[in-house]
N, C-alpha and C positions, 0 to 999 in steps of 0.2 A: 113057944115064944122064940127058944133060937131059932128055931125055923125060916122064922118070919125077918129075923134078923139076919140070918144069913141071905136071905133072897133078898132084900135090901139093899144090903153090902155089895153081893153079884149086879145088881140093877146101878150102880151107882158107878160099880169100874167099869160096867158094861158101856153104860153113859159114857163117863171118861175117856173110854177107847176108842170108843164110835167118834166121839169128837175133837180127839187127838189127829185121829185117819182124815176126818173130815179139814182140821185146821192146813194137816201137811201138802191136803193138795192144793189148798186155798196158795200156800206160802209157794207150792210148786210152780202156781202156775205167771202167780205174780213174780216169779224167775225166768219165768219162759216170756213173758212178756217184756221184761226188763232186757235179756239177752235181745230178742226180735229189734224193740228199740234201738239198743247199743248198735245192732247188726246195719239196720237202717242209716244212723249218722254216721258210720264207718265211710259206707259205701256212698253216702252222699258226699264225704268229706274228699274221697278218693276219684270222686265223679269232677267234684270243684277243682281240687289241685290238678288233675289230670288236664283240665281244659285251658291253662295258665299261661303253658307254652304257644300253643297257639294264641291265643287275646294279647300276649306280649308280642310276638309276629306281628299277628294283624294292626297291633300300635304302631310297630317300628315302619311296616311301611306304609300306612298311614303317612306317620311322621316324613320319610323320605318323599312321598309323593307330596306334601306340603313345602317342602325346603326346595323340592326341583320347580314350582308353581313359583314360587317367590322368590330365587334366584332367576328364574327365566323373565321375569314382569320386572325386576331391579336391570337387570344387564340391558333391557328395552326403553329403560329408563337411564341409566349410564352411556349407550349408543347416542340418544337424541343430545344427550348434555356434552360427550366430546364434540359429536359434527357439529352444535353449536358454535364449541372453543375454538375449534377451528379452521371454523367459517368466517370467525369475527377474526383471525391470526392475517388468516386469507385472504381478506377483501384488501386491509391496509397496504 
């Protein structure tokens, strides 16, 4: 009867051990997956701010090439309205 109880006992931490090992690599890996993760939005995040400087560039002159459009169409439009003023100064 101890016998039987003793192989029991050994059957049961043997279990336990086995699924101790088994759990640790379960938790390992879902570590190694969670680093990959983290690794991933790093680099994406460094990918995004990295490209910043340029998109802010490319606004600014944007923005410049729009101000020189619209300055150049106003003063074409300031020209016709002095020769206007004075042509009418003129003619009197």
């Amino acid at each position: 009867m101890k016998k039987h109880i003793k192989s029991i006992v050994l059957f049961f931490v043997m279990y336990i051990w086995v699924q101790a090992i088994a759990n640790a690599d379960t938790v390992q890996n879902q570590v190694n997956e969670s680093a990959v993760l983290v690794k991933k939005d790093v680099t994406q995040l460094l990918t995004t701010v990295s490209l910043v400087p340029g998109k802010v560039g490319n606004q600014f002159n944007i923005e410049v090439e729009k101000t020189k459009e619209f300055q150049k169409a106003n003063w074409a439009k300031v020209k016709v309205q002095w020769y206007n003023l004075i042509s009418k100064f003129s003619s009197n």
